[in-house]
ChimeraX commands (.cxc) that place a marker at each C-alpha (Angstrom):
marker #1 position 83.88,74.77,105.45 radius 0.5
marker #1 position 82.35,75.31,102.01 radius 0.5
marker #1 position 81.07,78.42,100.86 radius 0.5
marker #1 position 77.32,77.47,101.35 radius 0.5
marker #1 position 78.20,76.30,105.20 radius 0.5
marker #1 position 79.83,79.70,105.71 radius 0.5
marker #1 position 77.24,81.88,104.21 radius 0.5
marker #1 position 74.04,79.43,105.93 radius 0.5
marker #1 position 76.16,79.77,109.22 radius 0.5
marker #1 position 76.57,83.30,109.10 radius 0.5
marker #1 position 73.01,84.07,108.14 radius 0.5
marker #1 position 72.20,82.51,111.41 radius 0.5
marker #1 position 74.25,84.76,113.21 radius 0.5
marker #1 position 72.75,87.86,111.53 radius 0.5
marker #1 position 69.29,86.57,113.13 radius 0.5
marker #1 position 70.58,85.90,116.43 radius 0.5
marker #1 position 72.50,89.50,116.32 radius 0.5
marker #1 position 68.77,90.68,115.40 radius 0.5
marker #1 position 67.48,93.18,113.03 radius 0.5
marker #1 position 70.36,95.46,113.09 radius 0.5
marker #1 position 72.49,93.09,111.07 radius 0.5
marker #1 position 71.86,92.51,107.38 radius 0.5
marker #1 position 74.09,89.43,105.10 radius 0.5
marker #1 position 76.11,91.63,102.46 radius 0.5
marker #1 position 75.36,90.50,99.16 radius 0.5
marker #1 position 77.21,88.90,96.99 radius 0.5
marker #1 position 79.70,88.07,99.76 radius 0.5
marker #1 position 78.70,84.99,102.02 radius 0.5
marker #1 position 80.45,85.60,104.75 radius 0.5
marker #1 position 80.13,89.39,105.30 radius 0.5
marker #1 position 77.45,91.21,107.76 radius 0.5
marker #1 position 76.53,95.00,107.38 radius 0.5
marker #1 position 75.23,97.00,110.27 radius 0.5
marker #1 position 71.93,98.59,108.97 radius 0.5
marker #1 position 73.57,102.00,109.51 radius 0.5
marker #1 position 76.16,100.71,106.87 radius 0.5
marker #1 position 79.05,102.01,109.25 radius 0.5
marker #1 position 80.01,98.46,110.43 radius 0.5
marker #1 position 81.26,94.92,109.02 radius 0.5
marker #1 position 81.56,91.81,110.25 radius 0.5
marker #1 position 84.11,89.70,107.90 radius 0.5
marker #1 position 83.80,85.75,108.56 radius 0.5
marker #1 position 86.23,83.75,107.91 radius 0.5
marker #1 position 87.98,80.11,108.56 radius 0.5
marker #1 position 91.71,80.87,109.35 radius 0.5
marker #1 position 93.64,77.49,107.30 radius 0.5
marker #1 position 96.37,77.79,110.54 radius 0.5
marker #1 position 93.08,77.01,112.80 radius 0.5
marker #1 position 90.92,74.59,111.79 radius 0.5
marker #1 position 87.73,73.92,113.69 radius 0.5
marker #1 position 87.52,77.73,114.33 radius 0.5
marker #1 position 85.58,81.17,112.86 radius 0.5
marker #1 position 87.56,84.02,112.42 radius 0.5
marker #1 position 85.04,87.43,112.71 radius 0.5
marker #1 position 86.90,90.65,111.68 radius 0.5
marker #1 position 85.26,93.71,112.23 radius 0.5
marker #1 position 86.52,96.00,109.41 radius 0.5
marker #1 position 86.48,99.59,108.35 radius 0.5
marker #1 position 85.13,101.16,105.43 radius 0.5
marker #1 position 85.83,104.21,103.97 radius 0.5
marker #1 position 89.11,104.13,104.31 radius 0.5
marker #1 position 88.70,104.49,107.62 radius 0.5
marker #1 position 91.47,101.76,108.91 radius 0.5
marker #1 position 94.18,104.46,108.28 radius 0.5
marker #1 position 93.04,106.55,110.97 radius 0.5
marker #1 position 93.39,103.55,113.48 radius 0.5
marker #1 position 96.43,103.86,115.75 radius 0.5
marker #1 position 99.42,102.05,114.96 radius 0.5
marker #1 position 100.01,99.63,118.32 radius 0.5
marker #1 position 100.09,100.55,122.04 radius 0.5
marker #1 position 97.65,100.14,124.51 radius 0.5
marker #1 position 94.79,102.75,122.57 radius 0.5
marker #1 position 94.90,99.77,119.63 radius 0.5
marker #1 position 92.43,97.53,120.35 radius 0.5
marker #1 position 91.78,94.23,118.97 radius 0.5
marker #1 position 88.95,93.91,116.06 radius 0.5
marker #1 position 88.79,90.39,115.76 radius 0.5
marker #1 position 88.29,87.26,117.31 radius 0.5
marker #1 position 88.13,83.52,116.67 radius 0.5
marker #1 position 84.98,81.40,118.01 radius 0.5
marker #1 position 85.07,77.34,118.16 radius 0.5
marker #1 position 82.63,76.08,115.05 radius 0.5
marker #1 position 81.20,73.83,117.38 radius 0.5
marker #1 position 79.51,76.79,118.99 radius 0.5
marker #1 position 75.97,77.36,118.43 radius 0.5
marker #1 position 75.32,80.97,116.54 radius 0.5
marker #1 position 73.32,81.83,119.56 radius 0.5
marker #1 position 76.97,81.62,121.66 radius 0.5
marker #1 position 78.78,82.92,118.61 radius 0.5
marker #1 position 76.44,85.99,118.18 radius 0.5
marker #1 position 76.79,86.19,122.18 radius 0.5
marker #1 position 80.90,86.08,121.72 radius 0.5
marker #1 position 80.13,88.83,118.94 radius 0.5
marker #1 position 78.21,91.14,121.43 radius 0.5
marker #1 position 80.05,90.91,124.06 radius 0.5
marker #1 position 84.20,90.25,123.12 radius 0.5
marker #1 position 84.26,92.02,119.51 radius 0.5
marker #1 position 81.80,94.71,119.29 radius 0.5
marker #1 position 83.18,96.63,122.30 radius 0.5
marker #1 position 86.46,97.55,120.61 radius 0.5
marker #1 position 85.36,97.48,117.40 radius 0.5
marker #1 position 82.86,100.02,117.87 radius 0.5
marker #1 position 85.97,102.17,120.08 radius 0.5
marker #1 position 87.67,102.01,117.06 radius 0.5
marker #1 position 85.68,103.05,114.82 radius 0.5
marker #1 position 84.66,105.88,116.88 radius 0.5
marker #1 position 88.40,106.91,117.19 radius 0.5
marker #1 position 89.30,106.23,113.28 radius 0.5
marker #1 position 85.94,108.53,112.65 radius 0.5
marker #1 position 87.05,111.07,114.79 radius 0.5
marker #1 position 90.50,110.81,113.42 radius 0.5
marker #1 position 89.05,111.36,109.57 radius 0.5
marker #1 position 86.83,114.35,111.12 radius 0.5
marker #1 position 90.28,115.99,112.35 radius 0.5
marker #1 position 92.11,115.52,108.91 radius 0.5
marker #1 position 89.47,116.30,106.98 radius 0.5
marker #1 position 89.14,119.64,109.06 radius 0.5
marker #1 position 92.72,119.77,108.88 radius 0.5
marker #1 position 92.78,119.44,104.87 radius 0.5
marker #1 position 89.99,121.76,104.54 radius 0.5
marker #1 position 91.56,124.24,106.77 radius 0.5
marker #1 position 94.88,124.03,104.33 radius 0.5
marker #1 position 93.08,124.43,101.36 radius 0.5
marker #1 position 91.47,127.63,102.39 radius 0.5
marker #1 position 94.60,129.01,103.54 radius 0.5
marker #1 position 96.39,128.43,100.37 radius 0.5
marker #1 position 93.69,129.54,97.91 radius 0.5
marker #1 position 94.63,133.03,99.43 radius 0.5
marker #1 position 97.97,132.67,99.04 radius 0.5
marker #1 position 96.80,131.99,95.09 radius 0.5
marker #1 position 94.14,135.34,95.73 radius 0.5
marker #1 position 97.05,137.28,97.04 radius 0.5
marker #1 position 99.78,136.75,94.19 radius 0.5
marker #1 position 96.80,137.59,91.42 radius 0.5
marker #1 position 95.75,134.19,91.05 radius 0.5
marker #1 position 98.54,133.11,88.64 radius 0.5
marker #1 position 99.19,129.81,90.64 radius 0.5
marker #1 position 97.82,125.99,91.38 radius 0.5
marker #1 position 97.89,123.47,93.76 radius 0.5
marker #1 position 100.59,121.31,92.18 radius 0.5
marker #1 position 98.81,117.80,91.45 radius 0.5
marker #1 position 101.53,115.49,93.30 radius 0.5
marker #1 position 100.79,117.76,96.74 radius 0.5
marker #1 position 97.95,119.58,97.42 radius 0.5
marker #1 position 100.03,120.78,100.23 radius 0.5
marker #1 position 101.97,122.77,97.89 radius 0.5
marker #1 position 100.87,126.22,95.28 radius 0.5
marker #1 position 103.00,127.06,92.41 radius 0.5
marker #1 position 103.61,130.14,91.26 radius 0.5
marker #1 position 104.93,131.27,87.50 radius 0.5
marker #1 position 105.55,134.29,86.05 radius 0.5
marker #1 position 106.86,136.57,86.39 radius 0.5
marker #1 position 108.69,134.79,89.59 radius 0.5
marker #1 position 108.92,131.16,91.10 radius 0.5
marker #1 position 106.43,130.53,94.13 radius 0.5
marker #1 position 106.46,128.12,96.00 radius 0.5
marker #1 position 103.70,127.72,99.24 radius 0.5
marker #1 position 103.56,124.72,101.82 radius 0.5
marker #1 position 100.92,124.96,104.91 radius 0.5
marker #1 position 102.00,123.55,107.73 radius 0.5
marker #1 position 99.61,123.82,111.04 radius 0.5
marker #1 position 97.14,126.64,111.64 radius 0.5
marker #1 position 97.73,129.77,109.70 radius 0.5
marker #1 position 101.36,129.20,109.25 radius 0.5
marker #1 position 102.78,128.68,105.75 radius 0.5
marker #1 position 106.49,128.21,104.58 radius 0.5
marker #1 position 106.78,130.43,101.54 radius 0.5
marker #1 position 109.51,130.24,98.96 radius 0.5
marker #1 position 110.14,132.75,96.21 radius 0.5
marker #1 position 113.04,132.95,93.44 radius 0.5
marker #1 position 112.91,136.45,92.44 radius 0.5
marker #1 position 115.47,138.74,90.38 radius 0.5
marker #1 position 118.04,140.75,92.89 radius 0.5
marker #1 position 116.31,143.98,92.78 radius 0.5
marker #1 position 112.68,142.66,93.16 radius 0.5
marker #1 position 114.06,140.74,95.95 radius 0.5
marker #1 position 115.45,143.32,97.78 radius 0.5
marker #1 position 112.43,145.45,97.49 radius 0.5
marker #1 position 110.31,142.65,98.46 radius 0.5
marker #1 position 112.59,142.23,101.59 radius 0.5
marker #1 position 112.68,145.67,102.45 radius 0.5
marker #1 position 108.84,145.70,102.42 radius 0.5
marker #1 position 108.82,143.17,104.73 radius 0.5
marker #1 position 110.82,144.27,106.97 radius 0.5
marker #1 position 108.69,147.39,107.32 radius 0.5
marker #1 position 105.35,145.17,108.51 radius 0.5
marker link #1:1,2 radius 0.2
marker link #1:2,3 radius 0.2
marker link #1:3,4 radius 0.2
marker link #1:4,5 radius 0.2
marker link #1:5,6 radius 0.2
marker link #1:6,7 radius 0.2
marker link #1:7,8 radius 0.2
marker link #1:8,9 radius 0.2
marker link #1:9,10 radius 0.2
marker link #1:10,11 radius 0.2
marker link #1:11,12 radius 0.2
marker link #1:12,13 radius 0.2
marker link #1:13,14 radius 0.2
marker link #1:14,15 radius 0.2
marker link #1:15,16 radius 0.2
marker link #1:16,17 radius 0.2
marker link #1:17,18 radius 0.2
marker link #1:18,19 radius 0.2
marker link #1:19,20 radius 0.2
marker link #1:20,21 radius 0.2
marker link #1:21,22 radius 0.2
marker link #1:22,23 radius 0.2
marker link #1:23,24 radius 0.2
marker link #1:24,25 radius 0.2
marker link #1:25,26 radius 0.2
marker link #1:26,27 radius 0.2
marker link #1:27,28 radius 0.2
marker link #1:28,29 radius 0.2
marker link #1:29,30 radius 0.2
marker link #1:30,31 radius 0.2
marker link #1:31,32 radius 0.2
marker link #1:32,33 radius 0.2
marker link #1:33,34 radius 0.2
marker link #1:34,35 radius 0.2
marker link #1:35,36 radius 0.2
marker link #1:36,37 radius 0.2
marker link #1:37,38 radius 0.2
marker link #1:38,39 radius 0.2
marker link #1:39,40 radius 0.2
marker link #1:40,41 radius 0.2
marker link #1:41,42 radius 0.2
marker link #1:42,43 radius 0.2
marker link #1:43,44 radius 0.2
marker link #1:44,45 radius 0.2
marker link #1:45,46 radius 0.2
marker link #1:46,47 radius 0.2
marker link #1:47,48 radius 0.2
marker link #1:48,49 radius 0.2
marker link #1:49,50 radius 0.2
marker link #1:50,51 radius 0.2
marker link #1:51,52 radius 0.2
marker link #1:52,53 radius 0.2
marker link #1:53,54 radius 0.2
marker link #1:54,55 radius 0.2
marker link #1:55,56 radius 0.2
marker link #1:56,57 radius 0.2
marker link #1:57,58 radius 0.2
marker link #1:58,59 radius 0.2
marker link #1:59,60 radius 0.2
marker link #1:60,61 radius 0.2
marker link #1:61,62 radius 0.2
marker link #1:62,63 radius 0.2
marker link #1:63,64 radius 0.2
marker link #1:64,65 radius 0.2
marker link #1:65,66 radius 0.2
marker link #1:66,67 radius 0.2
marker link #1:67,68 radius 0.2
marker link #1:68,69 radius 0.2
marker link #1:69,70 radius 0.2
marker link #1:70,71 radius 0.2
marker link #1:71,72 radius 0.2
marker link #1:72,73 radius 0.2
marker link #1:73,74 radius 0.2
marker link #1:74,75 radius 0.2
marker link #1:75,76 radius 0.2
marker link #1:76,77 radius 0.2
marker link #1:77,78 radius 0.2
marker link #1:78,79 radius 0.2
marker link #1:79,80 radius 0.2
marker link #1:80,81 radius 0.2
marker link #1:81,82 radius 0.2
marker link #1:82,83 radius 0.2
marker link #1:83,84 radius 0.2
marker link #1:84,85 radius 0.2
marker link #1:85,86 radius 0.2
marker link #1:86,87 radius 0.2
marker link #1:87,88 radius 0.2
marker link #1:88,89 radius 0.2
marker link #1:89,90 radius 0.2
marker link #1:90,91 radius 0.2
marker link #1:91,92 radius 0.2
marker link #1:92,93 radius 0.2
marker link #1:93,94 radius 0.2
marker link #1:94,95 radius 0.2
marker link #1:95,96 radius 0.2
marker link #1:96,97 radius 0.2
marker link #1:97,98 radius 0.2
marker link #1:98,99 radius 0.2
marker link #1:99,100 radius 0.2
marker link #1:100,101 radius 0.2
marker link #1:101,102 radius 0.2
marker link #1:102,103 radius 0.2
marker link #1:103,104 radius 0.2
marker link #1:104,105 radius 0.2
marker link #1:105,106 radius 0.2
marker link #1:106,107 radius 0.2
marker link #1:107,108 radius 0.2
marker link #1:108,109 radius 0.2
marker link #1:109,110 radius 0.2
marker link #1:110,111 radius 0.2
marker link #1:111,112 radius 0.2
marker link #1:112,113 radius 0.2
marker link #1:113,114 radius 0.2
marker link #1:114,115 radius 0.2
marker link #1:115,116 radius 0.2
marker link #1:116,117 radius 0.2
marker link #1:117,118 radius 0.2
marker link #1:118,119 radius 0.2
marker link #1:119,120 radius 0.2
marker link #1:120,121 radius 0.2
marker link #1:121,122 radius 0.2
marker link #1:122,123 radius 0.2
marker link #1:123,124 radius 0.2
marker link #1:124,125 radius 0.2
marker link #1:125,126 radius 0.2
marker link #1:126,127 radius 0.2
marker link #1:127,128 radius 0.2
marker link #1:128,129 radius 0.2
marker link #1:129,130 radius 0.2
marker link #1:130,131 radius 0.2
marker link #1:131,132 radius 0.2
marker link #1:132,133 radius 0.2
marker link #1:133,134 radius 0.2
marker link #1:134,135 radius 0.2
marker link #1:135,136 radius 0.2
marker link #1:136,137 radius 0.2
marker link #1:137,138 radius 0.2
marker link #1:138,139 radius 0.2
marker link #1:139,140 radius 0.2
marker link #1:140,141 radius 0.2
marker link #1:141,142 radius 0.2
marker link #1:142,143 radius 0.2
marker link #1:143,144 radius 0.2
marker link #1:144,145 radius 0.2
marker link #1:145,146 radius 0.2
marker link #1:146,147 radius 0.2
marker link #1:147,148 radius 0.2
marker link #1:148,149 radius 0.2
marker link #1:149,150 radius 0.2
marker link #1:150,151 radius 0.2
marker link #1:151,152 radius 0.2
marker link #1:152,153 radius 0.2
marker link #1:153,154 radius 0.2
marker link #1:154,155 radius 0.2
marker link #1:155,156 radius 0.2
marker link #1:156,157 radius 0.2
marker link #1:157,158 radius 0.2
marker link #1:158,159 radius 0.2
marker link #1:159,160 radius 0.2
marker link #1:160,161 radius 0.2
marker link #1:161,162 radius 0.2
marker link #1:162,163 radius 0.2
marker link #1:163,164 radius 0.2
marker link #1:164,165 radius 0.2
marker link #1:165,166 radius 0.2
marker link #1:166,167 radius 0.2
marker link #1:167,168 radius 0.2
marker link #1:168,169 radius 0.2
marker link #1:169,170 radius 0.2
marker link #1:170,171 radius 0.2
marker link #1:171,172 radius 0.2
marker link #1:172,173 radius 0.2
marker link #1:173,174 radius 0.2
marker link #1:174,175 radius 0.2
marker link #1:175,176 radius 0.2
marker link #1:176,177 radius 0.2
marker link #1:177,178 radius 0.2
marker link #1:178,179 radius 0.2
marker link #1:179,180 radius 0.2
marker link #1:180,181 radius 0.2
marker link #1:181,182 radius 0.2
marker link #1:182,183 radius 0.2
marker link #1:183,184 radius 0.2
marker link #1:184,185 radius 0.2
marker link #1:185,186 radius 0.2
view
């Protein structure tokens, strides 16, 4: 199938999906959802000839949040018979793809809105561990997971879950002990 075929066939689709469906430019065999949340990615497999691959993808980096396998992945693409009408093929859209795609992307989203709580969360917690030691410390570039401390003493910070953070100091013997023995007085 030429890329003219593709793109012709796939606008017909888009109308038979209806108005919520718009041909991505400059792509020819791409729909966006109006919303801009979903795509549809057409293709013709070269293993199956005679059939239309449709791949509903995820944006926005989205994809990573998808489970790995089991039974809560579900399948985001299916294959449709060219000899189909795109009346039948928008019908196989509706009814066998969008069902699990749009599952999935509701999971992956939700999944994003839990790590981006989660990362947000973090760096709060360890901008007052950079507050608390006078501010003489950054995030160290290769882990934001991680503040540095420098001198007069070595820092080192990693947040875990909730409040809890693994703290690692290299201090002289005598500001270490008095460090410990504040501690122990909490």
């Amino acid at each position: 199938m030429e890329k003219e075929e593709l793109r012709t066939l796939v606008e017909k689709i888009a109308t038979q999906l209806g108005s919520d469906w718009l041909i991505s430019e400059p792509s020819s065999g791409v729909l966006k959802s109006t919303t801009g949340i979903m795509t549809l990615a057409f293709s013709q497999p070269y293993n199956l000839q005679g059939r239309l691959e449709i791949r509903g993808s995820f944006d926005y980096g989205l994809s990573q949040f998808l489970p790995y396998h089991g039974e809560a992945r579900e399948k985001t693409d299916i294959t449709v018979s060219l000899s189909k009408s795109p009346e039948k093929i928008a019908r196989d859209i509706t009814t066998r793809l969008l069902p699990p795609y749009k599952r999935m992307l509701a999971y992956a989203q939700e999944q994003k809105a839990k790590d981006d709580e989660y990362k947000y969360h973090k760096k709060n917690v360890l901008k007052q561990v950079i507050i608390a030691i006078g501010g003489d410390a950054q995030m160290h570039r290769h882990d934001e997971n991680i503040v540095y401390g420098y001198e007069p003493y070595r820092f080192e910070a990693k947040h875990w879950t909730g409040d809890d953070i693994d703290i690692r100091i290299t201090l002289p013997i005598d500001t270490a002990t008095k460090v410990l023995k504040y501690i122990k007085s909490l």
